[in-house]
N, C-alpha and C positions, 0 to 999 in steps of 0.2 A: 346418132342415137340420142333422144332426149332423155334427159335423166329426170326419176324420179320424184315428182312434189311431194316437197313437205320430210325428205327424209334429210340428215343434217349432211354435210361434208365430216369428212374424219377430224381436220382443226378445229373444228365447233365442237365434237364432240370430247376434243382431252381440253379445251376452253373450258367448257362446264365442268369437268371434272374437276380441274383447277379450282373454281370459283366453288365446288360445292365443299370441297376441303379447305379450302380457306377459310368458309362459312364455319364450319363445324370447330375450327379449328380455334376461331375467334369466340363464338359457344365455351368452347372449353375454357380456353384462356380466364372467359370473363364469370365460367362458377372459381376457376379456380382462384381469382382474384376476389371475390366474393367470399370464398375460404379465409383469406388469408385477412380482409378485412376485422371477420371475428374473431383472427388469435389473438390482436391486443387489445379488443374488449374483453377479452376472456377475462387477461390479468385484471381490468379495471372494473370487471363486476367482481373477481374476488375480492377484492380493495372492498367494493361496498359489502359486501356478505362478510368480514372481519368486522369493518366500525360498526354492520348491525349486530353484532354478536358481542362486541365492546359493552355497546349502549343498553341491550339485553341484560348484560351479566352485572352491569352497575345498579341496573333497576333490582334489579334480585339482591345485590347486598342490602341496597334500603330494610326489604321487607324478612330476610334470612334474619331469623333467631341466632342460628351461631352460621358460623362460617362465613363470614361475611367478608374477611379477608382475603380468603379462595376464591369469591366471588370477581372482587377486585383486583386481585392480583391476574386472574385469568382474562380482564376487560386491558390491565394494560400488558397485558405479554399479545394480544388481537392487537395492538393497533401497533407496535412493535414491529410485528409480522406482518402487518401492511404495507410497511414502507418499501421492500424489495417488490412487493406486486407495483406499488404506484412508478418507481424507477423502470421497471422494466416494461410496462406496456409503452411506455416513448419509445424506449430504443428499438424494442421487437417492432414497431410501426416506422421508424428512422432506417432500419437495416433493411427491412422488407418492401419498404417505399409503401406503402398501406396509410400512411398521414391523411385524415379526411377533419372536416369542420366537425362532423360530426362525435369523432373520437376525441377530439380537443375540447368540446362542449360536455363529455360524459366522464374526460378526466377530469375534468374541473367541479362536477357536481359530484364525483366520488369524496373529490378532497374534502368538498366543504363537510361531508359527511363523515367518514371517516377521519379526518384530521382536522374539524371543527367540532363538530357536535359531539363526537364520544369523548377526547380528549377535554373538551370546559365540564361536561358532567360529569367525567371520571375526577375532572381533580375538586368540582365543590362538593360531591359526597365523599372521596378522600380527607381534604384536609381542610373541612368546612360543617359540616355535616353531622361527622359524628365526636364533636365535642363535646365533653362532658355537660350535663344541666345543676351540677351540683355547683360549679364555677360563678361566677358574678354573673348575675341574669344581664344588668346592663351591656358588661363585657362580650356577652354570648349572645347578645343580639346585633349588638354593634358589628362585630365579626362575621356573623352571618350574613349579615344586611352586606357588608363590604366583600364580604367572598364571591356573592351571590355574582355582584357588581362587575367583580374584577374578571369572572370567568365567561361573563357575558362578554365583556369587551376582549379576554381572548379571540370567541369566536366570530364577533364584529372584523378585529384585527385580521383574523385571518382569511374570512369572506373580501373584503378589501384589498388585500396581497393576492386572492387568487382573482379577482376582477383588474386590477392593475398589469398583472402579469400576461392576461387575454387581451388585453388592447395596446401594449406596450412594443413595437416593435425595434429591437435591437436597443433595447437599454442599458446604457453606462452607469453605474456608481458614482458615487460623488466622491472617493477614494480608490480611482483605477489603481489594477496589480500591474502582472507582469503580461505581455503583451500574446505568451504563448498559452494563456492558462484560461479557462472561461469561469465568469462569477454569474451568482444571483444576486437581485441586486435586494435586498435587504432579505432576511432568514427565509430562508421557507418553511410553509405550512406544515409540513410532515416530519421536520428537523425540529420546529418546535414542539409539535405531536409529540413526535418519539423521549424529545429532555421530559415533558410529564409525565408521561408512564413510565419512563425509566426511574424515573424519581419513586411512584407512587411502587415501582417492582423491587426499589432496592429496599424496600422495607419490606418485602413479601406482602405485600397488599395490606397490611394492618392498618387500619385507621388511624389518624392522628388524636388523638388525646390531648395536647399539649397547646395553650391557647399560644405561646413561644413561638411554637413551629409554623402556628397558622399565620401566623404576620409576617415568617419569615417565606411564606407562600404567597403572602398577599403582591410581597414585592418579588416574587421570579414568575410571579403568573401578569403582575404587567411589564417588567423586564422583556421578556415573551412576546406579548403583544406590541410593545415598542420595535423591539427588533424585526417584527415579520412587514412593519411598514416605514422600517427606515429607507433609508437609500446607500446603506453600507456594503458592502461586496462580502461574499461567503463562496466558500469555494464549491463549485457545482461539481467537478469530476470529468464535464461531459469533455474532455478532449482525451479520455480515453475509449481507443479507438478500438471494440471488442474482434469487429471483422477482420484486423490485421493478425498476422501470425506471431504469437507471444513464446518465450521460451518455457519449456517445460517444465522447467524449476520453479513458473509461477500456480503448475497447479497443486504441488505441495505445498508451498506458503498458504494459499489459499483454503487450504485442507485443513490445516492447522488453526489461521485466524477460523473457522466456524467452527473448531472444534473448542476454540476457546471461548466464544462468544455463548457458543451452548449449555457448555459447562457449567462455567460462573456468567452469566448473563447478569446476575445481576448486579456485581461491583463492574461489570464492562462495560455494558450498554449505559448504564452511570456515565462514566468516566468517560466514555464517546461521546454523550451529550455534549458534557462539561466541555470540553475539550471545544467541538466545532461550535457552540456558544459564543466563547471565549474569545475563540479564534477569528468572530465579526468583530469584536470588540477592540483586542489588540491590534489588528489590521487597520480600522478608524484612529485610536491613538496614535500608533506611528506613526501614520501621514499625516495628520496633524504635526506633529512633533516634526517632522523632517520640513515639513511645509513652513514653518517659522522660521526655523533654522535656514532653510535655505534664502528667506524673506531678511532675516537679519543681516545674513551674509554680503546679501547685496547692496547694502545700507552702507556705507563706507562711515568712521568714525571723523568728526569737524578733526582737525587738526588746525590750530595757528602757527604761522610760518613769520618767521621776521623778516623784513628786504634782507638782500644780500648784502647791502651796503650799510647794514646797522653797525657797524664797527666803524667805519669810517665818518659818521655822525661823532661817537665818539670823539674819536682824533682829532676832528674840526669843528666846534662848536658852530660856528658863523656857516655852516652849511645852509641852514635852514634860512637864513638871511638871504643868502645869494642865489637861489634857488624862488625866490619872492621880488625880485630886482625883474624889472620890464626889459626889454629888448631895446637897444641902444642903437640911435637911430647911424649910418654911414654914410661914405659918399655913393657904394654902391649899393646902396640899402641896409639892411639889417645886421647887425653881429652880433650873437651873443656874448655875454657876458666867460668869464674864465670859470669853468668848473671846478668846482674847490676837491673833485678826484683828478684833476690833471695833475695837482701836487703831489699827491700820494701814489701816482700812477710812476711818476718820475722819480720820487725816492725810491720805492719800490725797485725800481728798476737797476738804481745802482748797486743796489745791494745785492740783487740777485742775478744781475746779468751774468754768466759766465762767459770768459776769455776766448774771442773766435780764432780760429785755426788760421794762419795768414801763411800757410805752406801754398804753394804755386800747385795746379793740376797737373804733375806731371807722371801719372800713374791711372 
């Protein structure tokens, strides 16, 4: 009996079946990894919608009759609240496998915003800006002109640290740590973000008044920018590993540090700055410092040593005589002369010889 054309066999037919679920199956997969692509943009567009709201709220103190430290104080507690969005769209992209050119191109044009641009205009209308005009006009221009200056070269400094850091693969510090710990290699952008609005928060946003303070602004706002393109090591964190299983007792701790951070935010987030600042700073000294030491170490100190036989110079004056005397010719050639320690070798000897044993071996 001939069989039917064109109708399939049964293995063709679970074949397709196969292949249409596969199909679909790959479909799925690839919205759902298309999902999962936009959860770490998500963090990194909140990141921008804080520094725009920074830069926002800074403009408004300009033009605010009163309140104008509310204003400010509310642009640096925004850029504060930036920092765990920018931390975390890495790692949710690290954990998730979702890493794409593109995500690494949009965390980067976040920072320069967020952790560029609100940060140099929050600190020249902080501690720049609203100086008094009753002060020395020379003074108050001077100032102005050098604020203006320094806080531009922040955001230079740290548009440069974040172009350095996109082309940079597996960079060393010029003062390597400990070999299980991962560094950045000179401060980062958001560490130095965060010491200026902490700064400008532990004052509750109040303008500077004080032409004192502004100079002593002039130097931690290029302090700042020094540090974000040095080549010093800061400690990044990332070898903690959140996917592993931690003990329980750390989500109390961790309860606690944000309930203290939130509380007094403002003498903490201070004092965090200070602290991981600091902590580039002292890290380059000490290696430094151990660096030399270890350099001196290896230096041995001259020491002059006298012959062994400087005393025996003594005892015979005419040494140096005999020692200058040619080789006196034999019948079978050569013989030296008598060494003037054969004397001393021989007195020597009498003196010291002790008495030999002349008992027979018979034991």
């Amino acid at each position: 009996m001939t069989p039917r054309l064109g109708r399939p066999f049964a293995g063709d037919e679970d074949s397709a079946g196969i292949r249409s679920a596969d199909i679909k199956a790959g479909k799925r997969a690839a919205r759902v990894r298309r999902g999962m692509f936009i959860l770490p943009s998500l963090f990194t567009a909140g990141s921008i919608r804080l520094g725009y709201f920074a830069i926002t709220q800074t403009i408004d103190s300009v033009s605010a009759a009163n309140g104008a430290d509310q204003h400010l104080d509310w642009a640096a507690k925004a850029i504060c609240l930036a920092i765990p969005f920018d931390s975390l769209d890495g790692r949710i992209a690290r954990l998730t496998n979702t890493t794409s050119e593109f995500g690494k191109q949009l965390d980067s044009l976040a920072d320069a915003i967020t952790f560029g641009v609100a940060p140099g205009l929050l600190a020249w209308v902080w501690g720049f800006h609203s100086l008094p005009e009753t002060m020395n006009p020379e003074l108050h221009r001077s100032l102005m002109q050098v604020g203006s200056f320094v806080c531009f070269l922040f955001l230079l400094c740290g548009a440069s640290r974040l172009a350095r850091f996109n082309i940079s693969h597996d960079p060393q510090p010029r003062n390597p740590g400990r070999h299980d710990r991962k560094y950045f290699v000179g401060m980062p952008i958001p560490a130095a973000a965060g010491m200026v609005a902490a700064t400008v928060h532990v004052f509750y946003g109040i303008p500077n008044p004080y032409w004192q303070l502004s100079v002593l602004w002039v130097g931690m706002m290029g302090l700042l920018g020094f540090l974000m393109v040095s080549t010093w090591r800061f400690w990044s964190g990332k070898e903690i590993n959140l996917s592993r299983a931690q003990p329980f007792q750390l989500l109390a701790v961790l309860a606690i540090i944000l309930f203290v951070v939130i509380r007094w935010s403002n003498g903490t987030l201070f004092l965090v700055g200070l602290v991981y600042m600091f902590s580039g700073i002292w890290a380059r000294a000490a290696y430094s410092w151990s660096r030399r030491r270890r350099q001196s170490s290896l230096i041995e100190p001259e020491v002059r040593r006298a012959p062994a036989f400087t005393s025996q110079f003594h005892d015979y004056p005419e040494a140096g005589e005999l020692f200058d005397q040619p080789l006196q010719p034999s019948a079978g050639g050569f013989e030296t002369t008598e060494h003037p320690t054969d004397h001393y070798t021989e007195q020597h000897t009498e003196h010291t010889t002790e008495p030999q044993d002349i008992r027979h071996d018979d034991y």
